[in-house]
PDB file of N, H, CA, C and O in Angstrom:
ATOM      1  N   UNK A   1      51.558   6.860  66.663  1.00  0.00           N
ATOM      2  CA  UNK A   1      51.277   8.193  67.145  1.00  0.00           C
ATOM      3  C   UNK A   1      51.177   9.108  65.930  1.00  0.00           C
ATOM      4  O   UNK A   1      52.038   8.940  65.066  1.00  0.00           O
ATOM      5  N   UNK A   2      50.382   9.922  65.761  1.00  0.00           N
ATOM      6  H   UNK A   2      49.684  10.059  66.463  1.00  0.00           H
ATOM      7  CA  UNK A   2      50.041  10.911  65.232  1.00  0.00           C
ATOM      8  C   UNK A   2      49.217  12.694  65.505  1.00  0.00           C
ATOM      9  O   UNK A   2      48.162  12.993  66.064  1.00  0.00           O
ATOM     10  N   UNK A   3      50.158  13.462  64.896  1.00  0.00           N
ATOM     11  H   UNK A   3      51.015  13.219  64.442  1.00  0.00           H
ATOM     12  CA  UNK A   3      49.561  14.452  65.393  1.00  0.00           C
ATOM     13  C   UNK A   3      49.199  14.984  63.982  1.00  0.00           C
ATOM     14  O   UNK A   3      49.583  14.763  62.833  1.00  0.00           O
ATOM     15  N   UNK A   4      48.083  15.965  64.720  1.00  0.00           N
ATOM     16  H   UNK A   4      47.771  16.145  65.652  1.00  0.00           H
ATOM     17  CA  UNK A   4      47.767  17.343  63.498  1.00  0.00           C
ATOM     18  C   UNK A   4      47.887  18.615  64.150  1.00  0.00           C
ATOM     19  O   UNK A   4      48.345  18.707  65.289  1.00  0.00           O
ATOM     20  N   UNK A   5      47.576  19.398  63.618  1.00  0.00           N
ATOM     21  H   UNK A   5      47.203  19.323  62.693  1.00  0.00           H
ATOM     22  CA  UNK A   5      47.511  20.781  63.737  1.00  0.00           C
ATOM     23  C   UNK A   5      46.316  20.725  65.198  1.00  0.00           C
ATOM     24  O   UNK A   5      46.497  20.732  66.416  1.00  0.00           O
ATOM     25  N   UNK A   6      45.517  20.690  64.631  1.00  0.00           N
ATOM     26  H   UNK A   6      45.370  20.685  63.642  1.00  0.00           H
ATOM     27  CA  UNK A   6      43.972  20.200  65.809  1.00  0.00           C
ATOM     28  C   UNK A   6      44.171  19.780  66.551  1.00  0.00           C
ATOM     29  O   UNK A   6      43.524  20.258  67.483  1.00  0.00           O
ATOM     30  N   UNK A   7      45.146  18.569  67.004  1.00  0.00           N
ATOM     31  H   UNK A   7      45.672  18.180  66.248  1.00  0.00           H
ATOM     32  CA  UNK A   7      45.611  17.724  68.050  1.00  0.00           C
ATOM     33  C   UNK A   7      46.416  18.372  68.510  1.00  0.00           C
ATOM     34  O   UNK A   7      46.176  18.451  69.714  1.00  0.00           O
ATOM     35  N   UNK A   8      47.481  19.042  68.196  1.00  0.00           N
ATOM     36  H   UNK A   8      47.676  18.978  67.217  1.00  0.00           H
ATOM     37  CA  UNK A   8      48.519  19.820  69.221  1.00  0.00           C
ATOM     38  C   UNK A   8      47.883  21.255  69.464  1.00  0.00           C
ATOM     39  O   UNK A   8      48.659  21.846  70.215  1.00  0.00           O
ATOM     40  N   UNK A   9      46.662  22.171  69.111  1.00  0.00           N
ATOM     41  H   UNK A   9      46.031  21.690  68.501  1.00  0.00           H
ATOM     42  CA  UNK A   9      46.257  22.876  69.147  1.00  0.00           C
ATOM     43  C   UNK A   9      45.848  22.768  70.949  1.00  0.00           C
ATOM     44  O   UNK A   9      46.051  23.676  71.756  1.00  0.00           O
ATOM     45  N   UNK A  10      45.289  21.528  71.238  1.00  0.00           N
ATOM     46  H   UNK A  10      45.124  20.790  70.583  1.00  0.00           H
ATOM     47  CA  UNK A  10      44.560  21.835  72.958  1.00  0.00           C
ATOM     48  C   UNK A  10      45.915  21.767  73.686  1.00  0.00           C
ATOM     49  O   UNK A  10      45.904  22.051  74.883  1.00  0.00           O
ATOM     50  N   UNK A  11      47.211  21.386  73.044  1.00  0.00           N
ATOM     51  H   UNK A  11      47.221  21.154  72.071  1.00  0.00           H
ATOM     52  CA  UNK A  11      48.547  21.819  74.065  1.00  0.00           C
ATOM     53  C   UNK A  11      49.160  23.188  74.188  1.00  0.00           C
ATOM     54  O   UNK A  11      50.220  23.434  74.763  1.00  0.00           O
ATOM     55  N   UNK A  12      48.368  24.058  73.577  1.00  0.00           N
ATOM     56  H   UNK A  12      47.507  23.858  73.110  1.00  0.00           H
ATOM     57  CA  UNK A  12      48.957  25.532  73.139  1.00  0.00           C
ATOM     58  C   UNK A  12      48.859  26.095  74.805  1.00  0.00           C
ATOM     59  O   UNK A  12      49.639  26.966  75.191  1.00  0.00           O
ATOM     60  N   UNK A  13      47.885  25.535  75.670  1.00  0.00           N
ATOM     61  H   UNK A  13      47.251  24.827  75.357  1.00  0.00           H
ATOM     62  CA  UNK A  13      48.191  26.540  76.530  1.00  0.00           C
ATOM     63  C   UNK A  13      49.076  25.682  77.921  1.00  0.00           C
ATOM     64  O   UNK A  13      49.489  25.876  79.064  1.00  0.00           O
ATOM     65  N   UNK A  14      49.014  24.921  77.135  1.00  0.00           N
ATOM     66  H   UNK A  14      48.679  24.763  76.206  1.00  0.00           H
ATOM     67  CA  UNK A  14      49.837  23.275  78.444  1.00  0.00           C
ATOM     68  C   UNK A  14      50.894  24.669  79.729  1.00  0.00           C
ATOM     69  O   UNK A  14      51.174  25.813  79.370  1.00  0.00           O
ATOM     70  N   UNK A  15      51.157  24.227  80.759  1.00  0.00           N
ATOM     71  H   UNK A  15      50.930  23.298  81.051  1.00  0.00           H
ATOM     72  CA  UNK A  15      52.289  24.701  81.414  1.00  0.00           C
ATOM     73  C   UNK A  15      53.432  24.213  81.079  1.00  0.00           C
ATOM     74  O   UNK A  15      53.968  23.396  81.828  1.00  0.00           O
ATOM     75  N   UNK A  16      54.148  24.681  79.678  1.00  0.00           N
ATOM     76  H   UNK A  16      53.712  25.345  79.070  1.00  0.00           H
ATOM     77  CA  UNK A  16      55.664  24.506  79.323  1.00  0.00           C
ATOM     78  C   UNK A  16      56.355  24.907  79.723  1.00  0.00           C
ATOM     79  O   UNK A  16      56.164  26.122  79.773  1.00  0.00           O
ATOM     80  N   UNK A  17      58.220  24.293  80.594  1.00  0.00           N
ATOM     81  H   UNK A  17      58.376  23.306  80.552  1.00  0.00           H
ATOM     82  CA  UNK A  17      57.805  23.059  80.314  1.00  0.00           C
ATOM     83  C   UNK A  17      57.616  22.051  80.787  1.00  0.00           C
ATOM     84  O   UNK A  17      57.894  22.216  81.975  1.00  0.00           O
ATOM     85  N   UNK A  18      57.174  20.613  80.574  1.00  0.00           N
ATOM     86  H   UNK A  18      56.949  20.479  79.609  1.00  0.00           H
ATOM     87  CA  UNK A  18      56.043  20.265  81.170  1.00  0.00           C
ATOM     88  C   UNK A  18      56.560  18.318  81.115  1.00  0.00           C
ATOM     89  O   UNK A  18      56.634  17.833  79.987  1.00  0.00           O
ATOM     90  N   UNK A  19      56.752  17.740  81.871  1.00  0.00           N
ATOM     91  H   UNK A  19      56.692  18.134  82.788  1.00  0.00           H
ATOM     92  CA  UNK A  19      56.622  16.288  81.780  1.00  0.00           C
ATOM     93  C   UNK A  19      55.817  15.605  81.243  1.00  0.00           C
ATOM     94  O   UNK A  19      54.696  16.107  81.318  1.00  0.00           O
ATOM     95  N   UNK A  20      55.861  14.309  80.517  1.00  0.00           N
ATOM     96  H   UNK A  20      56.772  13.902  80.456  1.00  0.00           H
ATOM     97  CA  UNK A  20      54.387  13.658  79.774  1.00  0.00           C
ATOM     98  C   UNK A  20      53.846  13.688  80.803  1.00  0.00           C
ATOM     99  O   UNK A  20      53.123  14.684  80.773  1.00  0.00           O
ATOM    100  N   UNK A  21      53.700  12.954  82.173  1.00  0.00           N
ATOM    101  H   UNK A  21      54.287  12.145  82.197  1.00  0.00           H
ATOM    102  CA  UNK A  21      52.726  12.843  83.525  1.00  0.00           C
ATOM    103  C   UNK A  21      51.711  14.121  83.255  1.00  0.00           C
ATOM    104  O   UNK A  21      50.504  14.161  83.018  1.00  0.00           O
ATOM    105  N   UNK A  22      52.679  15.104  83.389  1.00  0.00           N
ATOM    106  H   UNK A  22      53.659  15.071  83.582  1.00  0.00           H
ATOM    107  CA  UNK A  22      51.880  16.715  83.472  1.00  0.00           C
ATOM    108  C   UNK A  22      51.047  17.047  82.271  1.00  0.00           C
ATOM    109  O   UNK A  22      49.840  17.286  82.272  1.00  0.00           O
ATOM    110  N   UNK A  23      52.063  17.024  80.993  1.00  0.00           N
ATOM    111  H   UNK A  23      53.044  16.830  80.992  1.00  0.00           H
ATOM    112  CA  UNK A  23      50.730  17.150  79.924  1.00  0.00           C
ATOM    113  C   UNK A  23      49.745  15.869  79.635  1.00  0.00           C
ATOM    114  O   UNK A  23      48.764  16.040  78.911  1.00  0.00           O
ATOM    115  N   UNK A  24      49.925  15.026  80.013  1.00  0.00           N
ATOM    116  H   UNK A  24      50.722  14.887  80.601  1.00  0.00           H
ATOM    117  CA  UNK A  24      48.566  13.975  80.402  1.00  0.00           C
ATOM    118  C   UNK A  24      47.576  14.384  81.464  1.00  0.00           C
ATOM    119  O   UNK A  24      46.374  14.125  81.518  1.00  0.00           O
ATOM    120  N   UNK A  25      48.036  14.808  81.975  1.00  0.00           N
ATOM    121  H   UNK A  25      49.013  15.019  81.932  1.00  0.00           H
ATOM    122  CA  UNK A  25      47.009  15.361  83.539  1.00  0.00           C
ATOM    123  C   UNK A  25      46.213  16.959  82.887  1.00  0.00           C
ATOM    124  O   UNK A  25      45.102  17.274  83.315  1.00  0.00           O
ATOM    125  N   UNK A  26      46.900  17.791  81.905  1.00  0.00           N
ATOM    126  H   UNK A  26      47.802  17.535  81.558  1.00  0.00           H
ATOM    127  CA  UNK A  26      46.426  18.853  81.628  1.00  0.00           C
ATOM    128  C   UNK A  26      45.759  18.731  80.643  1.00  0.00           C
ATOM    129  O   UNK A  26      44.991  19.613  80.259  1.00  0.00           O
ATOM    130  N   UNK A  27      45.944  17.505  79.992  1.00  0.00           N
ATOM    131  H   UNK A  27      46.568  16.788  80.304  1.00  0.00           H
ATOM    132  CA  UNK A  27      44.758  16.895  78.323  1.00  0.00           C
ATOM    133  C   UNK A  27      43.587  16.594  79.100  1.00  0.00           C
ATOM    134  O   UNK A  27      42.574  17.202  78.753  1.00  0.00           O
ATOM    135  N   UNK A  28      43.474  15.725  80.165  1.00  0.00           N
ATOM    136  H   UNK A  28      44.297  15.232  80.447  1.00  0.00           H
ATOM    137  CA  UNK A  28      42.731  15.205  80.857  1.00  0.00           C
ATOM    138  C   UNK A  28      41.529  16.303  81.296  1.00  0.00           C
ATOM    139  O   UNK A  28      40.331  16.321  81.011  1.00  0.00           O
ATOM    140  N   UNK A  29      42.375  17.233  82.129  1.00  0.00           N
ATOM    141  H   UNK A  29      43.348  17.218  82.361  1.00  0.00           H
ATOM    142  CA  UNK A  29      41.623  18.009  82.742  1.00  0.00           C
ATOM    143  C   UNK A  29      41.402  19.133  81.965  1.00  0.00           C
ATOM    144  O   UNK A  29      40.654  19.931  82.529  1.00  0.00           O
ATOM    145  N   UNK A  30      41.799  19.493  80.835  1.00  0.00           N
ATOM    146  H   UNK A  30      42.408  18.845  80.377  1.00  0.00           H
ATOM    147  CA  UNK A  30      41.432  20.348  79.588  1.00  0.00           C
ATOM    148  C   UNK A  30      40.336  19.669  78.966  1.00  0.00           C
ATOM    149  O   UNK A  30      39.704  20.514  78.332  1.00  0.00           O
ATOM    150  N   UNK A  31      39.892  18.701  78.867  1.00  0.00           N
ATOM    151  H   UNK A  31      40.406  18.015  79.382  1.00  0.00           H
ATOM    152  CA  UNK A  31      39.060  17.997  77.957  1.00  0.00           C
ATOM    153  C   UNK A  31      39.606  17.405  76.799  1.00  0.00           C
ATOM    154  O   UNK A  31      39.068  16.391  76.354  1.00  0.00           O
ATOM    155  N   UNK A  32      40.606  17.895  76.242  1.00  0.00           N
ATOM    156  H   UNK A  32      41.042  18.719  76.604  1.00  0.00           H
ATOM    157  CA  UNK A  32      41.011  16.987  75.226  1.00  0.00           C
ATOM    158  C   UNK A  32      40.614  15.602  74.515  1.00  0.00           C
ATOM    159  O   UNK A  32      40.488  14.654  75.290  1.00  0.00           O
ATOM    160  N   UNK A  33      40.414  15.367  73.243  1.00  0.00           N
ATOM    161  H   UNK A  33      40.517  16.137  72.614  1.00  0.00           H
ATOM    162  CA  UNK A  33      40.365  14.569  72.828  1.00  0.00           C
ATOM    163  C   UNK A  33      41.023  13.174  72.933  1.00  0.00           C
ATOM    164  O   UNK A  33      42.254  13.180  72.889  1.00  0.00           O
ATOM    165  N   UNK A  34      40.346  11.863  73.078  1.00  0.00           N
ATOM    166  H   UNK A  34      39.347  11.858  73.113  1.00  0.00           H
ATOM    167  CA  UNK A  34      41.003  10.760  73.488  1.00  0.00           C
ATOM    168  C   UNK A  34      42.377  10.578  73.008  1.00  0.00           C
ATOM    169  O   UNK A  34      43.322  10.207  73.704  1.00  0.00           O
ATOM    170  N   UNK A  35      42.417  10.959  71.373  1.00  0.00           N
ATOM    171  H   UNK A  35      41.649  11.259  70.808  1.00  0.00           H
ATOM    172  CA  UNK A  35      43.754  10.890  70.393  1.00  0.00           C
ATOM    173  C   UNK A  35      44.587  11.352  71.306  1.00  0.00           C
ATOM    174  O   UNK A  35      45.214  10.537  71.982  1.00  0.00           O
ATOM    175  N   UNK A  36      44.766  12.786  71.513  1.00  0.00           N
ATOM    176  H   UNK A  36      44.257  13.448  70.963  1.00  0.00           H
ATOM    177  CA  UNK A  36      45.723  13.761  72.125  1.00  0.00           C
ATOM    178  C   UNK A  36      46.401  13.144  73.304  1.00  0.00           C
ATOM    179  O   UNK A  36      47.608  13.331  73.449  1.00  0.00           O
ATOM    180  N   UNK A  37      45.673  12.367  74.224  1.00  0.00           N
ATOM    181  H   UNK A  37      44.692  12.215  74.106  1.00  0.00           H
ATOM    182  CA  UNK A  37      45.891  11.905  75.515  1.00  0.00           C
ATOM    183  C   UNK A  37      46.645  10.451  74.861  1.00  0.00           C
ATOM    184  O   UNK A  37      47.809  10.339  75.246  1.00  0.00           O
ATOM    185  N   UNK A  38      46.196   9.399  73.997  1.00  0.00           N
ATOM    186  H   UNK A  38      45.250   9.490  73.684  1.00  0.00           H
ATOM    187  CA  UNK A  38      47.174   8.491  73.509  1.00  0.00           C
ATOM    188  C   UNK A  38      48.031   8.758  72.818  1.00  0.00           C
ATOM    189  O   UNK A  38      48.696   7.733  72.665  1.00  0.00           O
ATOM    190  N   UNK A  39      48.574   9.813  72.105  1.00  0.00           N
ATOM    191  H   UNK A  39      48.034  10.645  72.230  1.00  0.00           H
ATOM    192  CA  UNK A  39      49.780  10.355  71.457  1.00  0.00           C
ATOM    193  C   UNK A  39      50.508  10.458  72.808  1.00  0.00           C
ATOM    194  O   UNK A  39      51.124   9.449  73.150  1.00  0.00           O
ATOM    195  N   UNK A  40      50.526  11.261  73.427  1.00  0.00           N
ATOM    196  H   UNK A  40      50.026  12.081  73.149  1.00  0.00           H
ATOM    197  CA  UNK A  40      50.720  11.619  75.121  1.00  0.00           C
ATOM    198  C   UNK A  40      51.323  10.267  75.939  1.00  0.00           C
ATOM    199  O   UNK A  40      52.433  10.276  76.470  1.00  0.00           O
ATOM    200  N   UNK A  41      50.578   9.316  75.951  1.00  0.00           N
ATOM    201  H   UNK A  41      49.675   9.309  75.520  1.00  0.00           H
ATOM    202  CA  UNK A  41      51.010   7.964  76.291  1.00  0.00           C
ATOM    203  C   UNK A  41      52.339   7.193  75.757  1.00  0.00           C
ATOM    204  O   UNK A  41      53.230   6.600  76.364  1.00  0.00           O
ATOM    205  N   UNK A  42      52.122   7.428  74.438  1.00  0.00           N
ATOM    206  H   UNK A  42      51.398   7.910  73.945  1.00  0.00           H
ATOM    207  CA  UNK A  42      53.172   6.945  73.663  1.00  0.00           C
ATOM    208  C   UNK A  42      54.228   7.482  73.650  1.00  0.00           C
ATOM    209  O   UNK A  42      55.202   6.841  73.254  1.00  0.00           O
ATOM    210  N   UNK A  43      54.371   8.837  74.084  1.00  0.00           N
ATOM    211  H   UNK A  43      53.580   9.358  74.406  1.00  0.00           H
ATOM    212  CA  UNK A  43      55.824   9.458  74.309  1.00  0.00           C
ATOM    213  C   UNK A  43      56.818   8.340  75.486  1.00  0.00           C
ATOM    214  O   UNK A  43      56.462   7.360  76.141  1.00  0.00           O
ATOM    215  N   UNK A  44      58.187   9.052  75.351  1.00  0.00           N
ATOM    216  H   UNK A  44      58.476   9.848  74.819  1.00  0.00           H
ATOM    217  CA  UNK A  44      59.084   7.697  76.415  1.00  0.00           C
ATOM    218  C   UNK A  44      59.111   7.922  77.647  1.00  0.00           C
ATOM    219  O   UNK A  44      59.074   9.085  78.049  1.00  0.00           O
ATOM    220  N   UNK A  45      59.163   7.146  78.278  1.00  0.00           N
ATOM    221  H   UNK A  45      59.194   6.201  77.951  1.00  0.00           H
ATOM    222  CA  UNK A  45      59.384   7.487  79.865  1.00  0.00           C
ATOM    223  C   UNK A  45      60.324   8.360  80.365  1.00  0.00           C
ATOM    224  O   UNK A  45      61.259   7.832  80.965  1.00  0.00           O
ATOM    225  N   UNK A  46      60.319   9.371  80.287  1.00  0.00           N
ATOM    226  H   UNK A  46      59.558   9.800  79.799  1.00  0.00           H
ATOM    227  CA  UNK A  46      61.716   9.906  80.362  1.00  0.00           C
ATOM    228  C   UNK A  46      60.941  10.983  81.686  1.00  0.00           C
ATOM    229  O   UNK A  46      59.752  11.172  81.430  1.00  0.00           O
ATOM    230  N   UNK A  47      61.192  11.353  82.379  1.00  0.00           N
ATOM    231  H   UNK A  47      62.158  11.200  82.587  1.00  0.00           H
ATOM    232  CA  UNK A  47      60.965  12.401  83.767  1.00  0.00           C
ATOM    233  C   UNK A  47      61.896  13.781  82.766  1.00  0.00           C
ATOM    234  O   UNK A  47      61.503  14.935  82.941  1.00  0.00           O
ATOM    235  N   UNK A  48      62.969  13.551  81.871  1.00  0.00           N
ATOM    236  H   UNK A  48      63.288  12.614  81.729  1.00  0.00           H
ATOM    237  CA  UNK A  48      62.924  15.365  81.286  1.00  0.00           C
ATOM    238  C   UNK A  48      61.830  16.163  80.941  1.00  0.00           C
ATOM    239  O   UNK A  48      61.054  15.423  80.336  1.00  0.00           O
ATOM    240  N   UNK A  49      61.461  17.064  80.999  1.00  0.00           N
ATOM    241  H   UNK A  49      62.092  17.665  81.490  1.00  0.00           H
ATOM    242  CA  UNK A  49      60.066  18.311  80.540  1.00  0.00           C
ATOM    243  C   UNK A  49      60.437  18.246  79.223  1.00  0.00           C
ATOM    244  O   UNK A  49      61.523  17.847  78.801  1.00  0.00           O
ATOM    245  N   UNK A  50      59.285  18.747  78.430  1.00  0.00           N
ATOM    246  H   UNK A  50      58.404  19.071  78.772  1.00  0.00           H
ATOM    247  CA  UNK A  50      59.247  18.567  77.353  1.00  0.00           C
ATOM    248  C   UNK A  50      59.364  20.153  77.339  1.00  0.00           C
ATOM    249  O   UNK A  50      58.924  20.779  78.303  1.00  0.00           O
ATOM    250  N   UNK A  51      59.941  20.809  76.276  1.00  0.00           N
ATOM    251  H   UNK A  51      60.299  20.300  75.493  1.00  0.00           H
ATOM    252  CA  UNK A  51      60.142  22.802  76.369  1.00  0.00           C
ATOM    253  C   UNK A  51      58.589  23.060  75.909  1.00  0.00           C
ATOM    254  O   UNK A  51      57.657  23.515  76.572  1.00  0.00           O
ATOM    255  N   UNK A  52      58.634  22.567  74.401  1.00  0.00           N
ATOM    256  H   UNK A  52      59.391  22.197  73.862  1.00  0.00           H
ATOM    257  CA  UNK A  52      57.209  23.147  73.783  1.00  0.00           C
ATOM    258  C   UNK A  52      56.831  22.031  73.198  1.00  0.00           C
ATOM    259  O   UNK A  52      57.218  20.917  73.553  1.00  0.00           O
ATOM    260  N   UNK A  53      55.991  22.272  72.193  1.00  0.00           N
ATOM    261  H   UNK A  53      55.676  23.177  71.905  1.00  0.00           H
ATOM    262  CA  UNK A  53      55.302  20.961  70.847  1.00  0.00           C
ATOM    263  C   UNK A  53      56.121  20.727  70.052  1.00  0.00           C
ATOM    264  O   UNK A  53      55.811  19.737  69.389  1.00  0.00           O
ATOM    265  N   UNK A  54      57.523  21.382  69.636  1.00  0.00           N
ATOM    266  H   UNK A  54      57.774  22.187  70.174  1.00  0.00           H
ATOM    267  CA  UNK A  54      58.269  20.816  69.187  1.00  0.00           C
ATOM    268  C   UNK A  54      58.902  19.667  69.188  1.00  0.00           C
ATOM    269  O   UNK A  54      59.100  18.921  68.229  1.00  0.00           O
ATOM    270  N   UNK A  55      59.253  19.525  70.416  1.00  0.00           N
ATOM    271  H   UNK A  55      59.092  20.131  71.195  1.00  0.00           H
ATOM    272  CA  UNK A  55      59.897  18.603  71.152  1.00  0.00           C
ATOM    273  C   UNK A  55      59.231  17.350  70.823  1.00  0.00           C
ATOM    274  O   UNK A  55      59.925  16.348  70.654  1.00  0.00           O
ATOM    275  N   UNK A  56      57.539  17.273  70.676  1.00  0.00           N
ATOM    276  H   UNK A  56      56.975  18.088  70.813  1.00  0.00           H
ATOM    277  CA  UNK A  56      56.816  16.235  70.445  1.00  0.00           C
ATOM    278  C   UNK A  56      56.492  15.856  69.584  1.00  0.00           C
ATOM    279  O   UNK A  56      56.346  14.651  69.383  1.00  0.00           O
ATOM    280  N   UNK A  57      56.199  17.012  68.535  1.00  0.00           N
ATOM    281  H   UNK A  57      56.317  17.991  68.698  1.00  0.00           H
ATOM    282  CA  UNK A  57      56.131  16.959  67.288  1.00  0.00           C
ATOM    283  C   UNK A  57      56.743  17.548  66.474  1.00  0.00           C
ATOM    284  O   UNK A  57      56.286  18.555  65.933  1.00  0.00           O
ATOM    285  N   UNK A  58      57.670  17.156  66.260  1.00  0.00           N
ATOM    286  H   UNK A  58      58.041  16.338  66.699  1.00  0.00           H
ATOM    287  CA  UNK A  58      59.011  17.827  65.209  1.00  0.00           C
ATOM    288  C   UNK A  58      58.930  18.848  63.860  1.00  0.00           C
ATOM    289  O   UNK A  58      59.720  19.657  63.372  1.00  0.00           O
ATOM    290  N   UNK A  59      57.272  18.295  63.434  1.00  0.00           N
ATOM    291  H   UNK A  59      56.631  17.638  63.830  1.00  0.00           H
ATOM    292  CA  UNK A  59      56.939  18.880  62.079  1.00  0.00           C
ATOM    293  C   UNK A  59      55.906  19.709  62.530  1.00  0.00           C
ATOM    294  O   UNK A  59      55.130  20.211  61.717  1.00  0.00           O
ATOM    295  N   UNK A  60      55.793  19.936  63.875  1.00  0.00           N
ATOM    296  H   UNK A  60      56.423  19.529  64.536  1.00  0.00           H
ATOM    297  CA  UNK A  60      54.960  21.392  64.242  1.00  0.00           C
ATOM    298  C   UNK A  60      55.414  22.890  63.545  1.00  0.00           C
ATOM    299  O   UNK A  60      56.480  23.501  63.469  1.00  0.00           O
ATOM    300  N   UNK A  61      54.035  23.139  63.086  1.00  0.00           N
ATOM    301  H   UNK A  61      53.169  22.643  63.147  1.00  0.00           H
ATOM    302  CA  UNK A  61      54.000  23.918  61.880  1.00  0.00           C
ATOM    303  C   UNK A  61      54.503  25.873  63.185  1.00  0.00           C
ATOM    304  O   UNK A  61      53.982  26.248  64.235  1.00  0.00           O
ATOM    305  N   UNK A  62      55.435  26.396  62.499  1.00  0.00           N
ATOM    306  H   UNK A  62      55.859  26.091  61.646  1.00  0.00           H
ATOM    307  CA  UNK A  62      55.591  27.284  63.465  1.00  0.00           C
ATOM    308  C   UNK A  62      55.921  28.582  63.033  1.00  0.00           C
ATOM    309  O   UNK A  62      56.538  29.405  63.710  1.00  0.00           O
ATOM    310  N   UNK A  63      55.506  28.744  61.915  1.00  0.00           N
ATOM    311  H   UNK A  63      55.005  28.076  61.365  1.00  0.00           H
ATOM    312  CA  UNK A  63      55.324  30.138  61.245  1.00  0.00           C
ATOM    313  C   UNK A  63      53.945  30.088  60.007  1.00  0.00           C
ATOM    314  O   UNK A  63      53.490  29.040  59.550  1.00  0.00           O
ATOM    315  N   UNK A  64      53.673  30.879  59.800  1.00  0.00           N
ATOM    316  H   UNK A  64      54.042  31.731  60.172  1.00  0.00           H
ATOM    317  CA  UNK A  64      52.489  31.113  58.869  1.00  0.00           C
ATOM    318  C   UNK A  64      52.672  30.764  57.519  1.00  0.00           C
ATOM    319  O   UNK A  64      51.626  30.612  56.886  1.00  0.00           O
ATOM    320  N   UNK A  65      54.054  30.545  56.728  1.00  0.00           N
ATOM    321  H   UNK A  65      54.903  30.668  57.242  1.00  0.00           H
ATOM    322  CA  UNK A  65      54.792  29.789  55.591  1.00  0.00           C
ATOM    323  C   UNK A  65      53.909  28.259  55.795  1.00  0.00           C
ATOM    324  O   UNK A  65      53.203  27.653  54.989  1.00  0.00           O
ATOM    325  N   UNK A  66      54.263  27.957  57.150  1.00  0.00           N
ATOM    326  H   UNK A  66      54.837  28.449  57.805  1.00  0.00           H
ATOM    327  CA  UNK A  66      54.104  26.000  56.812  1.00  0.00           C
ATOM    328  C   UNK A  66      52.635  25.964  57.116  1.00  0.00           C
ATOM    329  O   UNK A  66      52.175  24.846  56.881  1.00  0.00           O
ATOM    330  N   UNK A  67      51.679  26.891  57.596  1.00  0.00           N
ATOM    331  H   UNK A  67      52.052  27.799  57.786  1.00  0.00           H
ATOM    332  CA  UNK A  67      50.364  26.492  57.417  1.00  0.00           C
ATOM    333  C   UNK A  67      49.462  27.019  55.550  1.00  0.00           C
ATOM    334  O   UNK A  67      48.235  27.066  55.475  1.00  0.00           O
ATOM    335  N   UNK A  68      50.084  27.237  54.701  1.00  0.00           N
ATOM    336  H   UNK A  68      51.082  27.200  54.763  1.00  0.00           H
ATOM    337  CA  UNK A  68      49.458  27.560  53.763  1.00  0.00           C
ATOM    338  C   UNK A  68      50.548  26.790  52.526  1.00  0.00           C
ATOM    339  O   UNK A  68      51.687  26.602  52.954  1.00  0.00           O
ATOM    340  N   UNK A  69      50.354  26.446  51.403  1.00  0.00           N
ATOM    341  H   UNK A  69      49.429  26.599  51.055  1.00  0.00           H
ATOM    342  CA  UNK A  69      50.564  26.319  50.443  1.00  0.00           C
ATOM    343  C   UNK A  69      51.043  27.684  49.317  1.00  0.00           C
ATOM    344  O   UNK A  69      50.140  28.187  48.647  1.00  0.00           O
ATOM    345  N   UNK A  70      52.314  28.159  49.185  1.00  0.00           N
ATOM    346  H   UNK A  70      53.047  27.751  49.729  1.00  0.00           H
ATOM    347  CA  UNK A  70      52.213  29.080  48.452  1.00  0.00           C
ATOM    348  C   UNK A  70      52.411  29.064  46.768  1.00  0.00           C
ATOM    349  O   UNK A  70      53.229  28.348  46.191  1.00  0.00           O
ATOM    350  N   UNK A  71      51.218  30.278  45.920  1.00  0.00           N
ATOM    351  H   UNK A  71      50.554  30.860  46.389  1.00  0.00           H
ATOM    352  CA  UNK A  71      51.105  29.933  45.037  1.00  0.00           C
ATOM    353  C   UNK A  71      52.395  30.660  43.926  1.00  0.00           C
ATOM    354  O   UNK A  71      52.882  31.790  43.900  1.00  0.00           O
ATOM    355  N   UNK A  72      52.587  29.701  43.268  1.00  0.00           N
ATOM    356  H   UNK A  72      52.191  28.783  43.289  1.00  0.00           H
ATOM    357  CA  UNK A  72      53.917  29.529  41.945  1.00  0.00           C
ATOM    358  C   UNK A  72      53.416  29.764  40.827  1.00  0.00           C
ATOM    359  O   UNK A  72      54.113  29.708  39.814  1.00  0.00           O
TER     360      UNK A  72
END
């Protein structure tokens, strides 16, 4: 499994929060990219909601610091 920025981008508007079943059904019917929907798969069976993209992707970038490189 792998995410990017791009790939968790079509979950920004998901209904959080949200079961894998549910954000599989909302990749689906969002259009999402095949990737997005097998990252999605690979999460665990678990029936808990997921809160946000954190939860899924741990190194989700979540302030404007971790999307840029700052210069030294």
């Amino acid at each position: 499994m792998y995410w990017t920025f791009d790939l968790a981008s079509y979950l920004n508007d998901a209904p959080w929060p949200a079961t894998k079943e549910e954000l599989i059904d909302y990749a689906t019917r969002t259009g999402a990219p095949e990737e997005v929907i097998e990252n999605l798969e690979m999460l665990e069976e678990d029936e808990t909601p997921y809160e946000s993209m954190q939860e899924i992707w741990p190194d989700y970038p979540t302030s404007s610091d971790d999307f840029y490189y700052t210069e030294e």
